[in-house]
C-alpha atoms as a printed R data frame, in Angstrom:
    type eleno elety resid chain resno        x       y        z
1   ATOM     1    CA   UNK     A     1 -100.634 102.680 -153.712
2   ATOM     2    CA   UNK     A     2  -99.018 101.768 -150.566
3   ATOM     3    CA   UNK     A     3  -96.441  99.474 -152.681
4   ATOM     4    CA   UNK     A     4  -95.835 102.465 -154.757
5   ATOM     5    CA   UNK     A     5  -95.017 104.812 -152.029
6   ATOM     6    CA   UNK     A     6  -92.910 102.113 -150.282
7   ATOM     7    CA   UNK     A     7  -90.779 101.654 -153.588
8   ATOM     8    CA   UNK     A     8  -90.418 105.603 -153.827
9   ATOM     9    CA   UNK     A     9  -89.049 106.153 -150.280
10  ATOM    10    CA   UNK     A    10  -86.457 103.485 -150.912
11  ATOM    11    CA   UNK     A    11  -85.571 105.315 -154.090
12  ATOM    12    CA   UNK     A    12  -84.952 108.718 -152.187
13  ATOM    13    CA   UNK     A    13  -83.121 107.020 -149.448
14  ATOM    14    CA   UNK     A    14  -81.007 104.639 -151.779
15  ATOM    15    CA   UNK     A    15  -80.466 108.351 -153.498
16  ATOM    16    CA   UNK     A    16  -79.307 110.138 -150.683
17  ATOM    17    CA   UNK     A    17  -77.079 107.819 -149.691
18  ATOM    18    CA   UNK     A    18  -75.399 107.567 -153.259
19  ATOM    19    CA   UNK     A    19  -75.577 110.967 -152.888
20  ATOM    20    CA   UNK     A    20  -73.454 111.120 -149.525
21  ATOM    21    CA   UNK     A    21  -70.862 108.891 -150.436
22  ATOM    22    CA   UNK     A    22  -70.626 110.919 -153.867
23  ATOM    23    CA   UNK     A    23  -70.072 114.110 -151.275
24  ATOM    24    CA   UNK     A    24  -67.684 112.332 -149.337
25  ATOM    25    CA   UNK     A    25  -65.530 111.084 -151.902
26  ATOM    26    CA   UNK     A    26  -65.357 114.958 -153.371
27  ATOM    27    CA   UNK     A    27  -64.464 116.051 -150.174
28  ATOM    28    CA   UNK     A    28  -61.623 113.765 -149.964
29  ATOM    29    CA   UNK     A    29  -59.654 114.916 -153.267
30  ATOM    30    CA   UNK     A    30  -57.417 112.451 -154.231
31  ATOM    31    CA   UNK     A    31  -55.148 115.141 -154.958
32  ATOM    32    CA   UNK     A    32  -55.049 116.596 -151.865
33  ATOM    33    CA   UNK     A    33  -53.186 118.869 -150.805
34  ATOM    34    CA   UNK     A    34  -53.245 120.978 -154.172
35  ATOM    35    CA   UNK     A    35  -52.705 124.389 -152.518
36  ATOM    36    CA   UNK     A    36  -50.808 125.557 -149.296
37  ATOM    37    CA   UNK     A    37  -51.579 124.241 -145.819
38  ATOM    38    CA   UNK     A    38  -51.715 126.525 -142.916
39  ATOM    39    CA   UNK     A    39  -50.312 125.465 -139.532
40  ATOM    40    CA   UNK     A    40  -51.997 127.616 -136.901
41  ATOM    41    CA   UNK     A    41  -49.520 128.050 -133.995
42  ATOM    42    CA   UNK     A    42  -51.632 129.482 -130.714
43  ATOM    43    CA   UNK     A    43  -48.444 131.225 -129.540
44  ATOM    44    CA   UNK     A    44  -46.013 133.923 -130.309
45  ATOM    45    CA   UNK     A    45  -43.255 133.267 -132.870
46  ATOM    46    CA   UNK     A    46  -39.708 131.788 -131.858
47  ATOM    47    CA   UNK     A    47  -40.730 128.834 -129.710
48  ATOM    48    CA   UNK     A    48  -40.221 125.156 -130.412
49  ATOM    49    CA   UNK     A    49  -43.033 124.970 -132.210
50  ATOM    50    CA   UNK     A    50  -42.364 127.488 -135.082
51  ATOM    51    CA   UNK     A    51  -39.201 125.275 -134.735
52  ATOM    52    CA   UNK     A    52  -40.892 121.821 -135.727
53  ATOM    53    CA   UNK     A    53  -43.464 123.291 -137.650
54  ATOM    54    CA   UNK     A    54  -40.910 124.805 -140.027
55  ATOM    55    CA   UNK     A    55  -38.933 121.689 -140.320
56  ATOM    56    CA   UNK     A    56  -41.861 119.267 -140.700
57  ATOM    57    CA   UNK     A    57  -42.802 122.198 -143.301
58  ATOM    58    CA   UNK     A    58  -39.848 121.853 -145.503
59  ATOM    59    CA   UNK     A    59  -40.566 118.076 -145.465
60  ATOM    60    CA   UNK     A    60  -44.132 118.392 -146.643
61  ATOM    61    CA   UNK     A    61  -42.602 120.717 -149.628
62  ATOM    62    CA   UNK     A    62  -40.194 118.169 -150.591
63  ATOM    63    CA   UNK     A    63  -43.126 115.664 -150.896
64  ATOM    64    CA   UNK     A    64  -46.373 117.770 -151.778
65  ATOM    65    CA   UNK     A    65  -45.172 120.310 -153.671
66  ATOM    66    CA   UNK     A    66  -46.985 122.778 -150.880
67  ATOM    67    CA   UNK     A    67  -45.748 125.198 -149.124
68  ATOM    68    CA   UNK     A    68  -46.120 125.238 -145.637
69  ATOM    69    CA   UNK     A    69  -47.225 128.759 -144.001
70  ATOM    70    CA   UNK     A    70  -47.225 129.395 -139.972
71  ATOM    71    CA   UNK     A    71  -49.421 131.381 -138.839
72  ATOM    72    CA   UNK     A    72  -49.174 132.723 -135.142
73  ATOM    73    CA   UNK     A    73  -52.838 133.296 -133.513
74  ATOM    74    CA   UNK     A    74  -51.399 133.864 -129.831
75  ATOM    75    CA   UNK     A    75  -53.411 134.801 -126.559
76  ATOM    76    CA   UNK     A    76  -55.373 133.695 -123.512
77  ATOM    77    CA   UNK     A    77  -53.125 131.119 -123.031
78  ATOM    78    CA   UNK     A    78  -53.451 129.593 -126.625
79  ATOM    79    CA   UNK     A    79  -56.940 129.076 -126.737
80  ATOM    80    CA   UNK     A    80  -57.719 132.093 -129.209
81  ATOM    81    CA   UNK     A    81  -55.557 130.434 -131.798
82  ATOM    82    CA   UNK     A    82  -56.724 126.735 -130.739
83  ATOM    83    CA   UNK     A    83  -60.509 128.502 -130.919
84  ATOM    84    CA   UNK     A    84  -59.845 129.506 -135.106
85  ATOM    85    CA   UNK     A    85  -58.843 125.834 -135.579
86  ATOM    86    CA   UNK     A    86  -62.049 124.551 -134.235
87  ATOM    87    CA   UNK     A    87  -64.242 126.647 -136.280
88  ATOM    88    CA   UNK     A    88  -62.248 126.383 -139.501
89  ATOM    89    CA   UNK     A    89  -64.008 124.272 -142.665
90  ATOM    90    CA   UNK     A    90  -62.587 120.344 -142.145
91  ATOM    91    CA   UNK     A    91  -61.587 120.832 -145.807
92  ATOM    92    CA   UNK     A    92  -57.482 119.486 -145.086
93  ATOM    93    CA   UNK     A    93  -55.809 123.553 -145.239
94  ATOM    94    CA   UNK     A    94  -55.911 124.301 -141.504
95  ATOM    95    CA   UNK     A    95  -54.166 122.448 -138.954
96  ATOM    96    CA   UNK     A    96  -53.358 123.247 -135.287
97  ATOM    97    CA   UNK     A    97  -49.790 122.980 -134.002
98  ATOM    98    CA   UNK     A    98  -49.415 122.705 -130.290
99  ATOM    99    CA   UNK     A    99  -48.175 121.127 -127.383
100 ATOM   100    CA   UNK     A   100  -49.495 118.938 -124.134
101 ATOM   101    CA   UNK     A   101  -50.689 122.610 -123.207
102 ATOM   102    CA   UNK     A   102  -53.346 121.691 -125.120
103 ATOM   103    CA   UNK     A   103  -54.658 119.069 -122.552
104 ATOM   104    CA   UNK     A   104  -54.047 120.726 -119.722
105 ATOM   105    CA   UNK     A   105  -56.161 123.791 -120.616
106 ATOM   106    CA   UNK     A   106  -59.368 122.078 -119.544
107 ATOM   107    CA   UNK     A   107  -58.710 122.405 -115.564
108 ATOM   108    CA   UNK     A   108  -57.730 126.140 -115.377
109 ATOM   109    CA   UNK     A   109  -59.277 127.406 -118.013
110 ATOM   110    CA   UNK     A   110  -63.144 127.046 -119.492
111 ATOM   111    CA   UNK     A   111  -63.146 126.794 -123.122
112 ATOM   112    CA   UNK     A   112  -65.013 127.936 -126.286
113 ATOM   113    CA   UNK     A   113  -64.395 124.289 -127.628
114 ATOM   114    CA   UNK     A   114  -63.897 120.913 -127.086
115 ATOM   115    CA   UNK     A   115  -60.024 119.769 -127.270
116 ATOM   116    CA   UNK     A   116  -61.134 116.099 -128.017
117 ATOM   117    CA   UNK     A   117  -64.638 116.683 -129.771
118 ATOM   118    CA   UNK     A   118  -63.661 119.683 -131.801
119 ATOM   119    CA   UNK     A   119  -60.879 118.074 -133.262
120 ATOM   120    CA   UNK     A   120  -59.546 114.789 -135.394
121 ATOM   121    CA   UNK     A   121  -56.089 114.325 -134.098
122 ATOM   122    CA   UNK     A   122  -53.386 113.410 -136.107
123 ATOM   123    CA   UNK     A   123  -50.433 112.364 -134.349
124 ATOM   124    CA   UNK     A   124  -47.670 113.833 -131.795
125 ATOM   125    CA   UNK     A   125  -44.858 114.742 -133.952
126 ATOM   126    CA   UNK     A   126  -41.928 115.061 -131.103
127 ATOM   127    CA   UNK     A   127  -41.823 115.559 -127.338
128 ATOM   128    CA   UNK     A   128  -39.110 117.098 -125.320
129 ATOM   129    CA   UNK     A   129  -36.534 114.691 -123.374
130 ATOM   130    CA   UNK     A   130  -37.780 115.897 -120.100
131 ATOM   131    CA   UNK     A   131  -37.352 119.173 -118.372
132 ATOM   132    CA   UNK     A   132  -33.929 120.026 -116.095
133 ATOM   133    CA   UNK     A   133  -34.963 120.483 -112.948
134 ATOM   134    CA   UNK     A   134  -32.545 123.762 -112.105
135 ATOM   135    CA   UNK     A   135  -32.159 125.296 -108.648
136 ATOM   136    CA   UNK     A   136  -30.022 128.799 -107.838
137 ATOM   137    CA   UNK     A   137  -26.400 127.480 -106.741
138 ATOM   138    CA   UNK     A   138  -27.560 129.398 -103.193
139 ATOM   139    CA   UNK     A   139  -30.335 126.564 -102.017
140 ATOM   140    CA   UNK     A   140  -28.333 124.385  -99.875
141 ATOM   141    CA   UNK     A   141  -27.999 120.847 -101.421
142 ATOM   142    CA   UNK     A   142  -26.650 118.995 -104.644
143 ATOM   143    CA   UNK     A   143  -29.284 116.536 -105.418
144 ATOM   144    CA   UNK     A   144  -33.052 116.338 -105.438
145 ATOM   145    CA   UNK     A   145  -33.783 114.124 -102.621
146 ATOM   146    CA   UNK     A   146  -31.840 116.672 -100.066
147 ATOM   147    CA   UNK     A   147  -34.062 119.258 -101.971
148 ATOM   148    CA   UNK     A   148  -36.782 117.232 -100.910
149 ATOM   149    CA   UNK     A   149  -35.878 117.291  -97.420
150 ATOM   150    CA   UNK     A   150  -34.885 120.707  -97.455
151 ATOM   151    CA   UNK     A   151  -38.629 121.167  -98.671
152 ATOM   152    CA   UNK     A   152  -39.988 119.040  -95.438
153 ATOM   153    CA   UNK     A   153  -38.382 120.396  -93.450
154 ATOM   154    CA   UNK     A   154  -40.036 124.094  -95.027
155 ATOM   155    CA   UNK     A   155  -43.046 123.802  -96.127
156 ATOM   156    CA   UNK     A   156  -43.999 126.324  -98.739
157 ATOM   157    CA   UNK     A   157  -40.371 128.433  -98.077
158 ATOM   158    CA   UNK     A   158  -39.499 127.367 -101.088
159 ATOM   159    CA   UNK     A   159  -40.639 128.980 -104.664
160 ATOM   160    CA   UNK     A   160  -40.571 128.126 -108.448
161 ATOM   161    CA   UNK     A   161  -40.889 130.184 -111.220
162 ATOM   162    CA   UNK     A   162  -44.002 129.155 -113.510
163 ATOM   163    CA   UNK     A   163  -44.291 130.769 -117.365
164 ATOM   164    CA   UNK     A   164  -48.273 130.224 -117.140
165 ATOM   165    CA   UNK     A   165  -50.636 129.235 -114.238
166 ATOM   166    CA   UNK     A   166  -51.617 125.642 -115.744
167 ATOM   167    CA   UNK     A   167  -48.865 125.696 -118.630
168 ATOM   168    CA   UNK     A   168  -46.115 122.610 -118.821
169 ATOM   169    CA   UNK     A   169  -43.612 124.019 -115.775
170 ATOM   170    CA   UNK     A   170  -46.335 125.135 -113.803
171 ATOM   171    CA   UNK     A   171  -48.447 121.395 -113.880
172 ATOM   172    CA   UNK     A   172  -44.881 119.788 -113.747
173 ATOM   173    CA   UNK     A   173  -43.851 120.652 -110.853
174 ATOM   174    CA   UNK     A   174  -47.329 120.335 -108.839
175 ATOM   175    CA   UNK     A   175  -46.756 116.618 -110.104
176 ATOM   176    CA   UNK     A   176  -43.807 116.517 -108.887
177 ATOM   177    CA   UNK     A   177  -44.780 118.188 -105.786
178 ATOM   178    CA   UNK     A   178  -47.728 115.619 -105.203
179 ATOM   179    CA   UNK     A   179  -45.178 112.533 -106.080
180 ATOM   180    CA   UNK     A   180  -42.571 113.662 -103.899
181 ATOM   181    CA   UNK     A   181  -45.184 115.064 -100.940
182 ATOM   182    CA   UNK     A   182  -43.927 118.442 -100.507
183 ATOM   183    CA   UNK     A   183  -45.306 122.072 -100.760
184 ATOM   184    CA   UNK     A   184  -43.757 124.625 -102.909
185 ATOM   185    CA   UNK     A   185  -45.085 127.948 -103.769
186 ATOM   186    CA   UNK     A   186  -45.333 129.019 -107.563
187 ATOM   187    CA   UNK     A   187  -44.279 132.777 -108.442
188 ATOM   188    CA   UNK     A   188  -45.713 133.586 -112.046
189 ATOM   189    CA   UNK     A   189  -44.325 134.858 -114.698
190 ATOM   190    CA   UNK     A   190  -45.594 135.734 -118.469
191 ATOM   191    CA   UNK     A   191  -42.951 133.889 -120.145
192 ATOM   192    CA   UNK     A   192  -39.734 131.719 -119.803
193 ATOM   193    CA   UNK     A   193  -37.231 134.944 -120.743
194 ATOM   194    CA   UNK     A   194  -38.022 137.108 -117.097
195 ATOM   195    CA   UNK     A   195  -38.084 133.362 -115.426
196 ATOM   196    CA   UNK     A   196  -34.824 132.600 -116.679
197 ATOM   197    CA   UNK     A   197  -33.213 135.569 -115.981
198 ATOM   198    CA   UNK     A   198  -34.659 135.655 -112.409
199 ATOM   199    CA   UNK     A   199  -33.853 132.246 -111.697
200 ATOM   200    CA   UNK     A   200  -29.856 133.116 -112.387
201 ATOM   201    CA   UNK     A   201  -30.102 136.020 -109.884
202 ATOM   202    CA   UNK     A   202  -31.276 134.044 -107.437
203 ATOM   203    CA   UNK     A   203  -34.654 136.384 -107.312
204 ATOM   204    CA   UNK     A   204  -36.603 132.520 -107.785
205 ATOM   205    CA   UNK     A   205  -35.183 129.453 -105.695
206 ATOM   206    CA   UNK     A   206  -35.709 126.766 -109.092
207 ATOM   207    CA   UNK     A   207  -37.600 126.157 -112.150
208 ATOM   208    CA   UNK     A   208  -37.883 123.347 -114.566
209 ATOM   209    CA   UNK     A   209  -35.894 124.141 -117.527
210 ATOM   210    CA   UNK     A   210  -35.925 123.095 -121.080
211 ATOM   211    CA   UNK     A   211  -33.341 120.929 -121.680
212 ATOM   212    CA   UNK     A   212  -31.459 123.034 -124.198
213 ATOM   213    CA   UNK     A   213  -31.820 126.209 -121.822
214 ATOM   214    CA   UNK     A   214  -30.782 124.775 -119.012
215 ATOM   215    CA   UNK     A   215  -27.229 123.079 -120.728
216 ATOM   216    CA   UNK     A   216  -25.193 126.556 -120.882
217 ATOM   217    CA   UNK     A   217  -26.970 127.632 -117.265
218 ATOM   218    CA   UNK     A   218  -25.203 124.542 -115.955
219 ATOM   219    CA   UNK     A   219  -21.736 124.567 -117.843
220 ATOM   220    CA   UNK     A   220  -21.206 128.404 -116.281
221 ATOM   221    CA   UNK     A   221  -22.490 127.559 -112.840
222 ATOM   222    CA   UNK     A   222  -25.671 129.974 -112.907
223 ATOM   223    CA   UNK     A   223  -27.331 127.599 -111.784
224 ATOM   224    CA   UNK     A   224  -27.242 123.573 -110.726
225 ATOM   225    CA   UNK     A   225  -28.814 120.624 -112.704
226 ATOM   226    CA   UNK     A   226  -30.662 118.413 -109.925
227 ATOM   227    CA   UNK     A   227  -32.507 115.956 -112.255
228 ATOM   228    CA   UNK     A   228  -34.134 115.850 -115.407
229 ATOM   229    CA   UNK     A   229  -37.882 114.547 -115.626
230 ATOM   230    CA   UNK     A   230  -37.860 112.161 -118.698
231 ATOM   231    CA   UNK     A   231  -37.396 108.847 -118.893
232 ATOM   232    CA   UNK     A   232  -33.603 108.400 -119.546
233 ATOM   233    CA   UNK     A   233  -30.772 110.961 -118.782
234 ATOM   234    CA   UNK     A   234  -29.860 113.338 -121.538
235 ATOM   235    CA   UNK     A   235  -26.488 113.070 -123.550
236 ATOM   236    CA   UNK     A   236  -25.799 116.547 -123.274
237 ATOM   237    CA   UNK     A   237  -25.984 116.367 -119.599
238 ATOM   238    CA   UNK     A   238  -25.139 112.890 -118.779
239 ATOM   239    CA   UNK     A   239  -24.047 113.247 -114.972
240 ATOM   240    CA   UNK     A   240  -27.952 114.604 -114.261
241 ATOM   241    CA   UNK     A   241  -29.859 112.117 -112.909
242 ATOM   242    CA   UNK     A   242  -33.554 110.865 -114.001
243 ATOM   243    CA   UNK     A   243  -36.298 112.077 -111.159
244 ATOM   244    CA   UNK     A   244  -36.628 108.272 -110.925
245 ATOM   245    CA   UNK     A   245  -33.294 107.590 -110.461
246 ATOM   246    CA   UNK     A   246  -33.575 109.410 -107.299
247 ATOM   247    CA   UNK     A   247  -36.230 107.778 -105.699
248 ATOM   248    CA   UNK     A   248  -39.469 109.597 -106.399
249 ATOM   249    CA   UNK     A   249  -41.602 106.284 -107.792
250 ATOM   250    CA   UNK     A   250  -43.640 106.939 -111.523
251 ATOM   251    CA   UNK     A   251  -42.911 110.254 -112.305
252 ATOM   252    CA   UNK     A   252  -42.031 111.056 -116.049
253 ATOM   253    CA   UNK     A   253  -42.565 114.287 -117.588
254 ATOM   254    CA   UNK     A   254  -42.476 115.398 -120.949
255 ATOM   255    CA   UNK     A   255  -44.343 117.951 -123.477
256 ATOM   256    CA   UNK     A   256  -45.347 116.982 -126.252
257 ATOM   257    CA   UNK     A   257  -46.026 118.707 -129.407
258 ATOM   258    CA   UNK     A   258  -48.626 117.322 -132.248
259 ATOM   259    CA   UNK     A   259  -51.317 118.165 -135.159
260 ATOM   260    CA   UNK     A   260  -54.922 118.424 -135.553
261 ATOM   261    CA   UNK     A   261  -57.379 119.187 -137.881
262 ATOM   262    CA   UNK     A   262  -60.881 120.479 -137.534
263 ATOM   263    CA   UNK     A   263  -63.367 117.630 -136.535
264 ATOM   264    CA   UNK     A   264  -65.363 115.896 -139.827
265 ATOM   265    CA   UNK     A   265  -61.517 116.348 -141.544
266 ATOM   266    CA   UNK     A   266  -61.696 113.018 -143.939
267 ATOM   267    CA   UNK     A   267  -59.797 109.731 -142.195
268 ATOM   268    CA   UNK     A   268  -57.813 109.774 -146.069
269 ATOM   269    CA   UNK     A   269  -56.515 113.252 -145.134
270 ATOM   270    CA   UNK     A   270  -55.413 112.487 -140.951
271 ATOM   271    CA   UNK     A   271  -53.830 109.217 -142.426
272 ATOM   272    CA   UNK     A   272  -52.095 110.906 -145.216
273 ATOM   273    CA   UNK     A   273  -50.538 113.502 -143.424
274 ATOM   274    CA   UNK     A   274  -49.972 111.237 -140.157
275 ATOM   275    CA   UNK     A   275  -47.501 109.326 -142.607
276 ATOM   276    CA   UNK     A   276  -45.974 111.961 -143.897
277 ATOM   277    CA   UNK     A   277  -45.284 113.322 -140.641
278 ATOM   278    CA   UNK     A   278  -43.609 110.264 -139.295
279 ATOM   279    CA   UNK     A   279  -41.344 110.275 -142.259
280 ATOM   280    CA   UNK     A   280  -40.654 114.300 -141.864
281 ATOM   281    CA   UNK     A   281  -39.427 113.974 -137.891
282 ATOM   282    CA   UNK     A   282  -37.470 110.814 -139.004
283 ATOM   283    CA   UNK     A   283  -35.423 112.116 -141.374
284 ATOM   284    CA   UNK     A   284  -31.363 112.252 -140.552
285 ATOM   285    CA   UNK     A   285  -31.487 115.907 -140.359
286 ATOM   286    CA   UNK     A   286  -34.397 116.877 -138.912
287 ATOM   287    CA   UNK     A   287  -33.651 114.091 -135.914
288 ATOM   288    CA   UNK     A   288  -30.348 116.074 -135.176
289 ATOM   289    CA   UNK     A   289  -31.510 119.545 -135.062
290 ATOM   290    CA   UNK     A   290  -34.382 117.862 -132.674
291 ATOM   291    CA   UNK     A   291  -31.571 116.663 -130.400
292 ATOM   292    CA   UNK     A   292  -29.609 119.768 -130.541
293 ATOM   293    CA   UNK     A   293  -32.845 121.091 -128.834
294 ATOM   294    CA   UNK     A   294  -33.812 118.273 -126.660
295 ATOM   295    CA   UNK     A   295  -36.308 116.892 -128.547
296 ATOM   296    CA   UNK     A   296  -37.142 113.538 -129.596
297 ATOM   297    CA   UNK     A   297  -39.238 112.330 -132.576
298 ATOM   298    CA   UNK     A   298  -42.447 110.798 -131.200
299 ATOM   299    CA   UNK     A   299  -45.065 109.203 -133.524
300 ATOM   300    CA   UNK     A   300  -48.045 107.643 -132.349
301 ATOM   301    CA   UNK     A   301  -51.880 106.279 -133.970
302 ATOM   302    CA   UNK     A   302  -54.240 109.234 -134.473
303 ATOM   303    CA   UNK     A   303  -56.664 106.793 -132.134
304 ATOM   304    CA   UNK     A   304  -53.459 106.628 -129.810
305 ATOM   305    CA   UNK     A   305  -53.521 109.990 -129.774
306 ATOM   306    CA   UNK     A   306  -56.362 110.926 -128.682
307 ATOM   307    CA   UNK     A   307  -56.161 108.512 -125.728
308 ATOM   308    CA   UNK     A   308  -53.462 110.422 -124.625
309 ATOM   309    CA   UNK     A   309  -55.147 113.827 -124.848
310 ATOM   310    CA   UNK     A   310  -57.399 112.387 -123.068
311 ATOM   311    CA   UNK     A   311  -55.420 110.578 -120.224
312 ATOM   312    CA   UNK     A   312  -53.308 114.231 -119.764
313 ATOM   313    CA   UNK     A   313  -57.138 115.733 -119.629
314 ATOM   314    CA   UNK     A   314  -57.662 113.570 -116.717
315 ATOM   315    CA   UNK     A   315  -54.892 113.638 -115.512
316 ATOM   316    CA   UNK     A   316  -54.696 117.771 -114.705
317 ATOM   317    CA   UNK     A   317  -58.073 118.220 -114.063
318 ATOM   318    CA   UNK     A   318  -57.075 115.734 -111.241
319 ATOM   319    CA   UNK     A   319  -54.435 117.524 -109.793
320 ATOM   320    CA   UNK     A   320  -56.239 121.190 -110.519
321 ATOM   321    CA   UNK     A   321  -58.892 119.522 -108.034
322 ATOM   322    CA   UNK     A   322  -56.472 118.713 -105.751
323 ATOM   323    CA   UNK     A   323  -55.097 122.480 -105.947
324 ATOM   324    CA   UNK     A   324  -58.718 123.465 -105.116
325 ATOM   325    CA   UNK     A   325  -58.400 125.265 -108.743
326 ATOM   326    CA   UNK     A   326  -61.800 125.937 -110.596
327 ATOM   327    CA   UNK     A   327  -61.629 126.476 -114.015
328 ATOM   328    CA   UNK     A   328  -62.352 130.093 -115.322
């Protein structure tokens, strides 16, 4: 009897497990995608990332046969949009579409998810070639180190315009800040438009920039180019120096924008689309409408990835600590 029972649990479990990898194979259609895929985007419309998701859209098209739609879930910083993408069925329809915002959430904010558990990352698609560091032509000084000393010499005199408390300018330039060891104080803003506009009436003292905003700000003198954060200087602007040119040791800073799907998404789907992607931001076209905007195409390993989700996680919740922030 005991033989007999043995030989009928193996059955069950040798049947459940046929069973499983029968599920897991119907999960993972081999014609997938065979209906639209929805990018959520946890911000409002007109930023770069309706921008890349459009383009990397009309790819996908051109390859699936699939449209492409975008749909805008903004607020609370994009969590509530970041929030839908985490609950949403891992069935290969519903991706998220963000940026390096998405790692630095963690320190300023407390969340209804997990940005590494919640989610199977993809890949980054692009990343920005640095932010201008722009200053009103009234601040005394034509490069960043006398900025810098200026900023010594004053500690906390001097103010930057932020479009989120723990968004990309705002953690920029406390890294920069804590490279550099000075203190300047942030002035807030709810998005870049106000911040521009205040930094060219001389209302803010600087700001970091995007690239492409800052270029015409520079040409007609509104305001001056000090240095730009990336890694090499930017053709558009090819008398602005890298910070690292200048002197302040390991600082590079981009954002980066990339793709996830919900957690439990199948590996065939992340690796499918993960391809795709890298052809889509590699394409002729698409790479010269990303450098008319000061992007650059940037493709790495979903487990690369998530290392660097992970490393940016780290490496804000370090500095929010240092800010004596506590997340909220």
């Amino acid at each position: 009897m005991k033989m007999l029972a043995l030989r009928a649990a193996v059955t069950v479990i040798c049947c459940m497990l046929i069973s499983a990898a029968a599920w897991a194979q119907q999960r993972a259609a081999p014609d997938y995608p065979n209906k639209p895929i929805r990018f959520i985007v946890p911000f409002v419309p007109g930023g770069p990332m309706d921008v890349i998701g459009r383009l990397v859209g009309q790819k996908l098209l051109a390859a699936w046969g699939q449209n492409v739609i975008i749909d805008n879930r903004a607020g609370a910083s994009g969590i509530i949009g970041t929030d839908v993408v985490a609950k949403a069925p891992p069935d290969g329809y519903t991706l998220l579409h963000t940026s390096s915002a998405h790692a630095m959430l963690p320190a300023f904010n407390k969340l209804p998810y997990d940005p590494v558990r919640d989610f199977a990352a993809v890949s980054t698609a692009t990343r920005t070639v640095g932010y201008v560091l722009a200053v009103h032509p009234s601040i005394p000084g034509n490069s960043l180190n006398e900025l810098i000393t200026l900023a010594k010499k004053n500690p906390g005199r001097l103010n930057y315009g932020n479009s989120g408390y723990g968004g990309v300018l705002h953690v920029g330039m406390e890294l920069l800040n804590a490279a550099a060891g000075i203190k300047m104080t942030t002035v807030q803003y709810k998005g870049i438009g106000q911040l521009v506009t205040d930094l060219a009436g001389g209302h803010i003292d600087l700001a970091f920039l995007t690239a492409s905003s800052a270029v015409g700000m520079v040409k007609s003198g509104k305001v001056k180019a000090l240095a730009i954060s990336g890694a090499n200087r930017w053709k558009q602007l090819p008398n602005v120096p890298t910070v690292i040119e200048t002197g302040v040791k390991d600082y590079e800073y981009y954002a980066w924008f990339g793709f996830w799907y919900p957690a439990g998404a199948p590996l065939e789907y992340v690796n499918k689309f993960q391809g795709e992607l890298a052809k889509a931001v590699g394409a002729p076209d698409v790479l010269a409408r990303f450098d008319e905007l000061g992007f650059e195409s940037h493709i790495l390993a979903p487990a690369d990835f998530t290392k660097l989700v992970q490393t940016d996680i780290d490496k804000t919740k370090k500095l929010a600590a240092q800010l004596g922030v506590n997340p909220q």
